[in-house]
TORKE-154299 format. One record per residue: x, y, z of N, C-alpha, C, O in turn; residue number from 0. Coordinates in steps of 0.05 Angstrom, whole numbers. Layout:
N
r neast=X&nnorth=Y&nup=Z&caeast=X&canorth=Y&caup=Z&ceast=X&cnorth=Y&cup=Z&oeast=X&onorth=Y&oup=Z&pos=NUM
...
END
This chain:
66
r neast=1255&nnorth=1245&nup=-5067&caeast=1242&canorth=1246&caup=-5041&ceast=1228&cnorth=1272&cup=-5037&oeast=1237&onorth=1294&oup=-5044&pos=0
r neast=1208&nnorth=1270&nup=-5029&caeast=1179&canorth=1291&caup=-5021&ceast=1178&cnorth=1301&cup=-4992&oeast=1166&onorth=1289&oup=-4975&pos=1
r neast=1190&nnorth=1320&nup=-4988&caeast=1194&canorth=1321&caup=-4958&ceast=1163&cnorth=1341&cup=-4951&oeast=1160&onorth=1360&oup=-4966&pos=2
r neast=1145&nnorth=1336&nup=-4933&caeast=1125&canorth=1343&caup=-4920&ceast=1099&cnorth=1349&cup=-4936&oeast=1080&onorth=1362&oup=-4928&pos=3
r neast=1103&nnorth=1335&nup=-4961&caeast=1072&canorth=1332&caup=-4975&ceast=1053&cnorth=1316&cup=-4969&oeast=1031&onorth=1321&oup=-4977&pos=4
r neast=1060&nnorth=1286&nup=-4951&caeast=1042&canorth=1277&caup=-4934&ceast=1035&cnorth=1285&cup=-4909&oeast=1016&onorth=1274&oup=-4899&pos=5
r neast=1051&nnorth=1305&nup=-4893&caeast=1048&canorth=1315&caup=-4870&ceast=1020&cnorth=1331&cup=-4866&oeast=1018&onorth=1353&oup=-4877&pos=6
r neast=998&nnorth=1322&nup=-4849&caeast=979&canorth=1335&caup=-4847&ceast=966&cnorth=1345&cup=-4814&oeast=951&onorth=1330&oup=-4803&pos=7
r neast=975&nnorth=1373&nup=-4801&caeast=973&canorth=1366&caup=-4768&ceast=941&cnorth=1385&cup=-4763&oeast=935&onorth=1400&oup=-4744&pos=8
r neast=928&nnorth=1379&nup=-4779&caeast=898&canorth=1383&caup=-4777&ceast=881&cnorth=1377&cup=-4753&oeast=865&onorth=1392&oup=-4742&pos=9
r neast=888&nnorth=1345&nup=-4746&caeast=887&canorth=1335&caup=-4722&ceast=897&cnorth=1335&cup=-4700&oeast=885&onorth=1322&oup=-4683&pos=10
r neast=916&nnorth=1346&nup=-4696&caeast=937&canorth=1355&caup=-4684&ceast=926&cnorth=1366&cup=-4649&oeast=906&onorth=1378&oup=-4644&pos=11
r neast=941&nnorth=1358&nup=-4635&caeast=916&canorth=1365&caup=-4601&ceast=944&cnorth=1390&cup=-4604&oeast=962&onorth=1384&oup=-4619&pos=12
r neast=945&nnorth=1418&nup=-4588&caeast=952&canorth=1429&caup=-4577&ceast=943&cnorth=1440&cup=-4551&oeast=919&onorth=1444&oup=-4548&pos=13
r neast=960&nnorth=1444&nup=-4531&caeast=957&canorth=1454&caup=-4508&ceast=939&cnorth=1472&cup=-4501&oeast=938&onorth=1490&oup=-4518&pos=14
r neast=926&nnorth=1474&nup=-4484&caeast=898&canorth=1499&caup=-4482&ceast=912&cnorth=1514&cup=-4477&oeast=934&onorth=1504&oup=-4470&pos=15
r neast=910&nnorth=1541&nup=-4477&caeast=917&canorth=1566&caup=-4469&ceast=910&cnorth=1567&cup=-4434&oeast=888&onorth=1564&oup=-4424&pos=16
r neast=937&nnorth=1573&nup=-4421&caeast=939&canorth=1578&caup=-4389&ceast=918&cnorth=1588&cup=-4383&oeast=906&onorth=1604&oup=-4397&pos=17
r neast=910&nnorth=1576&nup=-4353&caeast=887&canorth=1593&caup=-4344&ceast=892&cnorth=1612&cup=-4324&oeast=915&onorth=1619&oup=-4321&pos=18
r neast=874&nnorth=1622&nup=-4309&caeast=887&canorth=1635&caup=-4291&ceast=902&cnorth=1621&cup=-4269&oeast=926&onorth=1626&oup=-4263&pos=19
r neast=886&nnorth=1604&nup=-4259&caeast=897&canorth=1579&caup=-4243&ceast=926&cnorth=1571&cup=-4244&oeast=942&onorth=1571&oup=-4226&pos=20
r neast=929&nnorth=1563&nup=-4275&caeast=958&canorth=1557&caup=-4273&ceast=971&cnorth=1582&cup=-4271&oeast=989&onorth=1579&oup=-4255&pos=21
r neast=971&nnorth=1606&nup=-4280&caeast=981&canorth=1627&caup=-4276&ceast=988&cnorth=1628&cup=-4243&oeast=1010&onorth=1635&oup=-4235&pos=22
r neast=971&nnorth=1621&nup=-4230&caeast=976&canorth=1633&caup=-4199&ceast=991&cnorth=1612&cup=-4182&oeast=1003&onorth=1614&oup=-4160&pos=23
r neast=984&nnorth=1590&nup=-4201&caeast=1002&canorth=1564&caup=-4186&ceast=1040&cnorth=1562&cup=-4194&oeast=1060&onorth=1553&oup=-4182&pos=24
r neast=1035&nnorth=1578&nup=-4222&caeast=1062&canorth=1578&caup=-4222&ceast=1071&cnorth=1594&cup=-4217&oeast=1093&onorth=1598&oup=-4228&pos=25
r neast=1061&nnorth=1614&nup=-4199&caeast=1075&canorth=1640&caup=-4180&ceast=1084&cnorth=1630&cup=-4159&oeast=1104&onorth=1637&oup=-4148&pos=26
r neast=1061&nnorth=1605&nup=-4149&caeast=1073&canorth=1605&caup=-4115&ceast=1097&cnorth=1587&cup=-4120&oeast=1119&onorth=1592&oup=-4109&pos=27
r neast=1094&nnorth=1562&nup=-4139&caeast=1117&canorth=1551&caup=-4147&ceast=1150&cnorth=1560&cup=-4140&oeast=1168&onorth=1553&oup=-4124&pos=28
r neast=1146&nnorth=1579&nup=-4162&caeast=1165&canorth=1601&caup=-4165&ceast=1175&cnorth=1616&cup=-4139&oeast=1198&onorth=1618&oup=-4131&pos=29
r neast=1149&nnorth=1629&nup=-4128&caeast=1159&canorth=1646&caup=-4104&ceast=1177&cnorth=1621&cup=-4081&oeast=1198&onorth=1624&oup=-4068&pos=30
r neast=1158&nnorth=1597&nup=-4084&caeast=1171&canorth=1575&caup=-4059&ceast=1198&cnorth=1557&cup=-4067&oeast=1206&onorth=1540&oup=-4052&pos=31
r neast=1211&nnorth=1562&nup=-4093&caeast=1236&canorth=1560&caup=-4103&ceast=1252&cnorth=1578&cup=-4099&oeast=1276&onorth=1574&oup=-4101&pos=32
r neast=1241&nnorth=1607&nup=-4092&caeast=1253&canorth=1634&caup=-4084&ceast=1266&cnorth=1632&cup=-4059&oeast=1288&onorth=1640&oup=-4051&pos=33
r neast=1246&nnorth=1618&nup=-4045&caeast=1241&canorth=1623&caup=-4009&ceast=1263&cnorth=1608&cup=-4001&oeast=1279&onorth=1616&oup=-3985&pos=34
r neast=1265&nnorth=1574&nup=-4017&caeast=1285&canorth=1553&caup=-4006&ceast=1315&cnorth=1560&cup=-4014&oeast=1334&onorth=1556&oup=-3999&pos=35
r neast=1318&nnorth=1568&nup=-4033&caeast=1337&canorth=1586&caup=-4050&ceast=1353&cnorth=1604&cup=-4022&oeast=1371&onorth=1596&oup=-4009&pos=36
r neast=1342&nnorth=1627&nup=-4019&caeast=1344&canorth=1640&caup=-4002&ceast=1357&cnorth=1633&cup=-3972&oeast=1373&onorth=1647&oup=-3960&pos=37
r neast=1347&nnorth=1608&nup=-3965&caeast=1340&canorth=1602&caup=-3942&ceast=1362&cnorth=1584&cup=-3943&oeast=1373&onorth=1584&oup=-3921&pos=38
r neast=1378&nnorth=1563&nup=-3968&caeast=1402&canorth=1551&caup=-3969&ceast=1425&cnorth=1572&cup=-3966&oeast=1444&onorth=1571&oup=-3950&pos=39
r neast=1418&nnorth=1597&nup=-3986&caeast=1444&canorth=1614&caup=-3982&ceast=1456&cnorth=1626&cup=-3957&oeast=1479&onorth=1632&oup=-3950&pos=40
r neast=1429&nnorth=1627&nup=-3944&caeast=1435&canorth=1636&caup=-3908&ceast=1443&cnorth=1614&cup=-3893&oeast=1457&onorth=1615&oup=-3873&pos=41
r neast=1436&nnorth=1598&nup=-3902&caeast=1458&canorth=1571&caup=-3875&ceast=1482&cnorth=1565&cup=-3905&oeast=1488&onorth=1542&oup=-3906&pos=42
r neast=1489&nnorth=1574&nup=-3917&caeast=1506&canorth=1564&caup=-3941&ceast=1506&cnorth=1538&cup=-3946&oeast=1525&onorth=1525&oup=-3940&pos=43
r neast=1487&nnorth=1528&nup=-3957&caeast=1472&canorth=1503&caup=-3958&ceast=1487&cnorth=1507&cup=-4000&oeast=1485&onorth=1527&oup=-4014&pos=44
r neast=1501&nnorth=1480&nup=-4008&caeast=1510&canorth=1481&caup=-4029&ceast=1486&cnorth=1481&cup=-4054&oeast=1465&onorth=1470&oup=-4049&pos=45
r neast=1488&nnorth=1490&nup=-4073&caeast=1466&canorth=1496&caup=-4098&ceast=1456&cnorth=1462&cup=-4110&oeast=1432&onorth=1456&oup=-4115&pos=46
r neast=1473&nnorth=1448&nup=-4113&caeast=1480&canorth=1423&caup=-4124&ceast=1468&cnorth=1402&cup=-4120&oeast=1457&onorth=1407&oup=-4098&pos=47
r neast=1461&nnorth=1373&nup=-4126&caeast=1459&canorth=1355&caup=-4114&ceast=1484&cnorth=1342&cup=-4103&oeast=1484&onorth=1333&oup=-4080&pos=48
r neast=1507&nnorth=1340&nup=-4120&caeast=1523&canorth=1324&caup=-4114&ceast=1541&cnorth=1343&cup=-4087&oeast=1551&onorth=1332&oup=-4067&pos=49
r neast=1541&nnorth=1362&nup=-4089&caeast=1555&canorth=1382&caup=-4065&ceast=1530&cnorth=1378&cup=-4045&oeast=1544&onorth=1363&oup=-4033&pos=50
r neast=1504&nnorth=1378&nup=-4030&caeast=1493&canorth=1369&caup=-4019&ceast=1495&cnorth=1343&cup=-3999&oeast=1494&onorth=1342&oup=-3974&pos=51
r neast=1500&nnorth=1319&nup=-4020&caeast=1504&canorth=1307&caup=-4011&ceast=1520&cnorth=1305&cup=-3981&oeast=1515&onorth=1294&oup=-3959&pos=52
r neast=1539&nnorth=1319&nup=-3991&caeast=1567&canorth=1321&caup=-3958&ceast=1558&cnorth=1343&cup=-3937&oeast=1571&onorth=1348&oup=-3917&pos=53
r neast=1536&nnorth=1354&nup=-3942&caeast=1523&canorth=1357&caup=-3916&ceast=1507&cnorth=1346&cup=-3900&oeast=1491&onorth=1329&oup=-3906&pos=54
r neast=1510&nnorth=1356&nup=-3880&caeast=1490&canorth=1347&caup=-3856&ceast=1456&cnorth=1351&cup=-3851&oeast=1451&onorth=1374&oup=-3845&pos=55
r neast=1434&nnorth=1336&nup=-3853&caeast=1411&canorth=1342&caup=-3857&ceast=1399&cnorth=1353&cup=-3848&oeast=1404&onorth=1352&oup=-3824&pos=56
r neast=1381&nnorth=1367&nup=-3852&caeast=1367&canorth=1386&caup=-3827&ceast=1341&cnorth=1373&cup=-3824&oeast=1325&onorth=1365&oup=-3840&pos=57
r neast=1342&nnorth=1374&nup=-3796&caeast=1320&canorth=1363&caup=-3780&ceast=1296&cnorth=1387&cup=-3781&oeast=1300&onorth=1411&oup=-3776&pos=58
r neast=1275&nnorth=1375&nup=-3787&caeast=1257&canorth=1397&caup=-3796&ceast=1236&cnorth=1383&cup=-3770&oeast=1214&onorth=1394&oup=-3773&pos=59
r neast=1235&nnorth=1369&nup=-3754&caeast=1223&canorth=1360&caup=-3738&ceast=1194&cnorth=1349&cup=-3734&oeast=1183&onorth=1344&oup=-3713&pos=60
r neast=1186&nnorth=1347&nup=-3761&caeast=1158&canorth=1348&caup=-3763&ceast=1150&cnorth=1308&cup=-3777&oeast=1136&onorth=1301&oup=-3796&pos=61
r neast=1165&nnorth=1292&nup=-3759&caeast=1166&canorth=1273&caup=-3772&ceast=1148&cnorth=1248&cup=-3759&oeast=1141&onorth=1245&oup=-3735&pos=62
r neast=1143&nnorth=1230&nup=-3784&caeast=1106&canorth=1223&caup=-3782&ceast=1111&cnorth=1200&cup=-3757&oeast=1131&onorth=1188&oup=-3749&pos=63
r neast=1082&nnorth=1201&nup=-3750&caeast=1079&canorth=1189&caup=-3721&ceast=1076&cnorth=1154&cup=-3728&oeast=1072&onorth=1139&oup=-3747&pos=64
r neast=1084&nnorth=1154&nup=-3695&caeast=1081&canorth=1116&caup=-3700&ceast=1066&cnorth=1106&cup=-3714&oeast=1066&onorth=1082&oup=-3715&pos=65
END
């Protein structure tokens, strides 16, 4: 057995190199995973899905019209 003498990744697509764009999109990402993060630990809102669950939902009030 010939292990990787027919292997040829010449053709091969790789990912473009980040642009700035994504650079800045995955800051706010990040920063707005920071913010909700934050913002569970101050009402002690559980980390988890399954600990979640047994809380009570928060009414964010902004809910769509007739």
């Amino acid at each position: 057995m010939t292990v990787g003498k027919d292997f040829d990744d010449r053709g091969a697509v790789t990912d473009p190199a980040p642009t700035e764009r994504d650079r800045e999109l995955s800051e706010l990402v990040d920063d707005l995973e920071e913010a909700v993060e934050a913002e569970h630990e101050a009402q002690a809102v559980p980390g988890n899905a399954a600990e979640r669950a047994h809380t009570t939902p928060t009414d964010t009030g902004d809910d769509a019209p007739d």
